[in-house]
C-alpha positions in Angstrom: 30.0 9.1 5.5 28.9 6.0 3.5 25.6 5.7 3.3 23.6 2.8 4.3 22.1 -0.4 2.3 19.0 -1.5 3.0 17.7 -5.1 2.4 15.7 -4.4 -0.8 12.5 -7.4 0.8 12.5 -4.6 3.8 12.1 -1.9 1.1 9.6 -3.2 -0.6 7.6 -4.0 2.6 7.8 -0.7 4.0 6.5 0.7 0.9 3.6 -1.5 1.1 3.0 -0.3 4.4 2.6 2.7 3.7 0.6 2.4 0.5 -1.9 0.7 2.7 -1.9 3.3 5.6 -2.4 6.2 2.5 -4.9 3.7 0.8 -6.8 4.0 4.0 -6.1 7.7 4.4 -4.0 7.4 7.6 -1.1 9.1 8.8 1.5 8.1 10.4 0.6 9.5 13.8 -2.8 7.5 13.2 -1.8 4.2 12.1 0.8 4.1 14.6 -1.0 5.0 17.7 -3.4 2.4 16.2 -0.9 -0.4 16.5 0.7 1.0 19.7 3.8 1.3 17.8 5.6 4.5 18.0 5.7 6.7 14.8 9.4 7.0 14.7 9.8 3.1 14.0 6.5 3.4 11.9 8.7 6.0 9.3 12.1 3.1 9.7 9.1 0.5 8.5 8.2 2.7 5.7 11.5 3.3 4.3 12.4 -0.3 4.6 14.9 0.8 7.6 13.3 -1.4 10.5 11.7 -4.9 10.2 8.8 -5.8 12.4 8.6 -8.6 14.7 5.6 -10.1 15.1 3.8 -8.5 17.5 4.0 -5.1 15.6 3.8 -6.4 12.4 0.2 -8.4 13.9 -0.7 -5.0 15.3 0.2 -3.1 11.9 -2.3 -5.9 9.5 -4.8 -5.3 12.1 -4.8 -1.8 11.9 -4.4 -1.5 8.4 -7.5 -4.3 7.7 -4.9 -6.3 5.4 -3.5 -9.7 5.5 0.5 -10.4 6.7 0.7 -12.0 3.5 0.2 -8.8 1.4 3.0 -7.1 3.6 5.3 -9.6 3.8 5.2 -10.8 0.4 3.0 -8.4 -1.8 0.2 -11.3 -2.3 -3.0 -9.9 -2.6 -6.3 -12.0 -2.0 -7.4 -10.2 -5.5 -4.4 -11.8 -7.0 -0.8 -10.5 -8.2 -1.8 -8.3 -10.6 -3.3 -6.2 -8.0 0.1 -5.7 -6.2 2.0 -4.9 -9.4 -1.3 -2.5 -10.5 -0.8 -0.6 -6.7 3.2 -0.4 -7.1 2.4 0.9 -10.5 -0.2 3.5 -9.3 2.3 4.8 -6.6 5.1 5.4 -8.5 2.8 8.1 -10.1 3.0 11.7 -9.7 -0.6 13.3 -8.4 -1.1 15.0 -11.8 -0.5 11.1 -13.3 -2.7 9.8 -10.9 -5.5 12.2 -11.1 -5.3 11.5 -15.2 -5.7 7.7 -14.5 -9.0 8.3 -12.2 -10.2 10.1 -15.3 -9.5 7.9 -17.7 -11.3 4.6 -15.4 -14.0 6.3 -14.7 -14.8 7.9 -18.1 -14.0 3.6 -19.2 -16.5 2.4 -16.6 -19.1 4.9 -18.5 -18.4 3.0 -21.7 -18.2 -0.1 -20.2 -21.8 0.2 -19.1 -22.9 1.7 -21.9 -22.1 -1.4 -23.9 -23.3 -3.9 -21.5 -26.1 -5.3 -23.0 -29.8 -4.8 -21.5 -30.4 -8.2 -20.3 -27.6 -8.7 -18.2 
């Protein structure tokens, strides 16, 4: 059986939908009752097997409290860097990510630690 290719701008949505339904600690059950979408063609979304039209996709940004623009094109209202930094961050494994939390937060302490007293 040959296996399916998927459109690589529906990949690449779906896996921004779902880093913003884990970003907000949703699961798939959650987000899609949410958006009154079921979660069979919530998991298509996600693996970039489905495309939404626009009713879904308008239910989706509202339940995820993030704009159509980020999950359509991967702009972020923080800028680009932010995307590439969140693509970045889930390609992780958990023991990665856990190691990165560290490392920021330990930062942040010097960070603040080296901001001078009148500021």
């Amino acid at each position: 059986m040959e296996k399916k290719v998927r459109n690589p701008e529906l990949v690449a949505m779906g896996k921004r939908v779902r880093m913003a339904r884990e970003g907000r600690q949703l699961t798939r059950e959650q987000l899609s009752e949410a958006a009154d979408i079921s979660g069979q063609f919530l998991a298509q979304v996600e693996k970039g097997e489905q495309s939404m039209t626009a009713l879904p996709l308008k239910r989706v940004v509202q339940a995820l409290n993030v704009s159509a623009d980020y999950l359509l094109l991967g702009n972020s209202s923080l800028g680009p860097r932010v995307g590439l930094a969140a693509e970045y961050l889930s390609s992780l494994s958990p023991i990665q990510q856990e190691l990165l939390a560290e490392t920021v937060f330990h930062m942040e302490g010097v960070l603040k630690a080296l901001k001078p007293e009148n500021e």
